[in-house]
N, C-alpha and C positions, 0 to 999 in steps of 0.2 A: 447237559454235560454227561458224557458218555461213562458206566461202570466203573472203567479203569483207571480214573482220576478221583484221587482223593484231595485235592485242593486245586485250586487258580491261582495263577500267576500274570502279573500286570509290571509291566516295564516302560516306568516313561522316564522319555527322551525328549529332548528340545526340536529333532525332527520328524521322530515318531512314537508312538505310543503301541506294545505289543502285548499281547494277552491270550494265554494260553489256560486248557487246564493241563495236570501235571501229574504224572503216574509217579508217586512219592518210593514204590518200590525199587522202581527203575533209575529213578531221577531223569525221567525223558519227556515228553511233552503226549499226553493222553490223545488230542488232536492237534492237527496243524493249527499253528497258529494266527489271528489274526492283525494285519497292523494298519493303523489309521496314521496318515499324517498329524503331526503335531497342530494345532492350530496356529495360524502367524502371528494373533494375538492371545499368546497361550495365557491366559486370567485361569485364577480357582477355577470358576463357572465352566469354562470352555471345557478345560482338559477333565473337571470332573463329569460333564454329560458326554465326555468316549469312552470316561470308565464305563458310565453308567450301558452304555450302548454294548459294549462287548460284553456286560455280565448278560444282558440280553441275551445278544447273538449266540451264546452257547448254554444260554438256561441254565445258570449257575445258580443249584440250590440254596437255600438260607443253611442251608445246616453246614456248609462246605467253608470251610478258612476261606478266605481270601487276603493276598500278599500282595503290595505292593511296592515296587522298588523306584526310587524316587531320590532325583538329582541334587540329594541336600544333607544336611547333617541334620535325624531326626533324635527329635526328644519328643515324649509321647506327654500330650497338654500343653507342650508349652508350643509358643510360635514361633515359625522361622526368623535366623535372624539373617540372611541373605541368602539372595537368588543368586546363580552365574546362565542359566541357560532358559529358565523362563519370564513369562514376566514377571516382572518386578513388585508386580499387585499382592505377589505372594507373600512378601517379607510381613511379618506380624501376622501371619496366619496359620492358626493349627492346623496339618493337612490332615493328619488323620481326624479330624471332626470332618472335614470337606466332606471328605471321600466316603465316610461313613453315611452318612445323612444323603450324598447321591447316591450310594449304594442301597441305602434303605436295610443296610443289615452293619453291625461293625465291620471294619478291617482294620487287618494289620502293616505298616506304613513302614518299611528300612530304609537305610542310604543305598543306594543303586552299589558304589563298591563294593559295601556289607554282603549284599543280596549274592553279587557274582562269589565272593570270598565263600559264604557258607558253600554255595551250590557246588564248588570245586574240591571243602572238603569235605562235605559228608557223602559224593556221588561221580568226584573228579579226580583230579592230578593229587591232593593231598589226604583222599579217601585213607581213613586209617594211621596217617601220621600224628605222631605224640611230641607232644613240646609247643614251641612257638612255628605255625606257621603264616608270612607274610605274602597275602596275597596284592597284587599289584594289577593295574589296567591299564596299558598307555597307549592314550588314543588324544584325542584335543587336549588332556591334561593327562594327570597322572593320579590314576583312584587307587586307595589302599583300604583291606581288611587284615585287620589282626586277628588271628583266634588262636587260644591257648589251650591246650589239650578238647579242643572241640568247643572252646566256649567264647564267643566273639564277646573282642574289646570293640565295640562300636562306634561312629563318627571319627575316625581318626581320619587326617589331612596330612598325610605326610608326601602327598604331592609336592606341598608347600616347603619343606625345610629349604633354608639356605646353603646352596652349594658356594657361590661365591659372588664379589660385591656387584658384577654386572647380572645375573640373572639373579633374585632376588629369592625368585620360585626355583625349584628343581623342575617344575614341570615345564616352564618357560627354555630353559637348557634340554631337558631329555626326554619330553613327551615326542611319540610316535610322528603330532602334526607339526613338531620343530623341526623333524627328520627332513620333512616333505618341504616344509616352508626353505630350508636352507641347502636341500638337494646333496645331503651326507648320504655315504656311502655307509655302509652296515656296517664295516670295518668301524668306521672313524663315529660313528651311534654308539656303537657296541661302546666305546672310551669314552662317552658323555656317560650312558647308563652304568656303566660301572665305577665310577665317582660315585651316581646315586648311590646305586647297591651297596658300595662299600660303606656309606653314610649309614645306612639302615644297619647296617651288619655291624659296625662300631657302637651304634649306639643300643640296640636290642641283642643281639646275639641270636639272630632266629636259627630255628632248625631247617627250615624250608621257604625259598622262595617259589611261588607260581608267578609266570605272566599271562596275563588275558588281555585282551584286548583281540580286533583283527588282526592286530599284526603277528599275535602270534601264531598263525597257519604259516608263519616263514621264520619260525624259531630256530631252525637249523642254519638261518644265513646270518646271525647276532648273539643267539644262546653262547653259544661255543668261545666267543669273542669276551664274552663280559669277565674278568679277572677277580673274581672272591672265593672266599675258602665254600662259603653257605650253599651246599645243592639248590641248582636252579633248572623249575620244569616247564614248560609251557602248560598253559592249560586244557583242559580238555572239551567243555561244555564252551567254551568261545563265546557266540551270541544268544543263546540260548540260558545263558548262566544266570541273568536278572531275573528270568522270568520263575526257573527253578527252584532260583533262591528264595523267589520272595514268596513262592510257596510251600516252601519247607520252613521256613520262618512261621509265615502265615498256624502251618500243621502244629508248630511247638507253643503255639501264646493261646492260638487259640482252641485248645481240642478239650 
């Protein structure tokens, strides 16, 4: 791992798994990153020997954090209590013991939301903003991070609230692949997600919305549309946000 990186970052996904190290100055990626297919039977075992293979591949020192961002609501010692994207071998499993033990040094383990949320506001779209801000992801669902004058409420699910009695989930109504599944125009997107928003906005009172996800490289064609009082920004760090995150995480638990 090259000088310029003060920590690693690891990003898994149900189809890939991305790992960088991460100039913590910058909040930008030390080297290019590398990504390995997810495994098709993603088990503990599997996904923890591509950790174990990329701390490898860039000679990631013991003395260096290491972040992981990770598609679950984590509590540290305890076990998961359900998967949506990998296997399912996972439920009852502490991941940060997993990953530690393939690692052969501690990590540190956040919810993939979490990770994107820090990374936007300590290096992104809500760099320096005070109060509540609510970072959101919509892409196959709908991921959120709270943080409150820079200090993350963590695992929160508010993909999930109830907008009304046929979609049950908001993310089932106003995630990014409901857009796609039901061939809405950005217009008529725009008035599903601002239902959402304006749910979030009633019931928190945030100072700031960000979106991330891919979709938002086309924030200009649904930003503009969504109707709430709450400033709303697209994010900046995009796909690169987990890996950030989970290593600026990583820099603050463990240094």
């Amino acid at each position: 791992m090259i000088e310029t990186a003060q920590a690693f970052g690891i990003d898994i996904g149900g189809s890939g798994i991305k790992a960088a190290p991460v100039n913590l100055e910058k909040g930008e990626f030390a080297e290019p990153r590398l990504k390995i297919l997810t495994p098709e039977v993603s088990t503990p075992d599997a996904v923890a020997k591509i950790v174990r293979q990329q701390l490898d591949h860039f000679e990631v020192p013991e003395s260096a954090p290491v972040g992981i961002a990770f598609p679950a609501p984590i509590k540290p010692g305890q076990p998961l209590d359900f998967m949506a994207n990998l296997d399912q071998s996972w439920v009852g499993v502490d991941v940060t013991e997993v990953f530690s033990e393939a690692a052969g040094r501690p990590v540190t383990v956040v919810n993939d939301a979490d990770a994107a949320g820090l990374a936007e506001q300590q290096f992104g779209a809500a760099k320096g903003k005070e109060g509540l801000v609510i970072a959101t992801t919509l892409g196959t669902g709908i991921g959120t991070a709270l943080i409150i004058d820079g200090v993350l409420v963590p695992n929160t699910e508010l993909g999930h609230l109830i907008l009304n009695t046929k979609h049950l989930d908001a993310e089932k109504y106003a995630a990014s692949s409901i857009k796609e599944q039901e061939d809405l125009s950005y217009k008529k997107w725009a008035k599903r997600l601002t239902k959402y928003y304006g749910l979030l906005e009633k019931y928190f009172n945030p100072d700031l919305f960000v979106i991330g996800g891919g979709v938002s490289r086309k924030s200009d064609k649904f930003i503009p549309f969504i109707d709430v009082k709450t400033p709303i920004v697209p994010a900046e760090l995009r796909n690169e946000a987990g890996i950030v995150g989970a290593a600026y995480y990583a820099s603050t638990r463990q240094a």
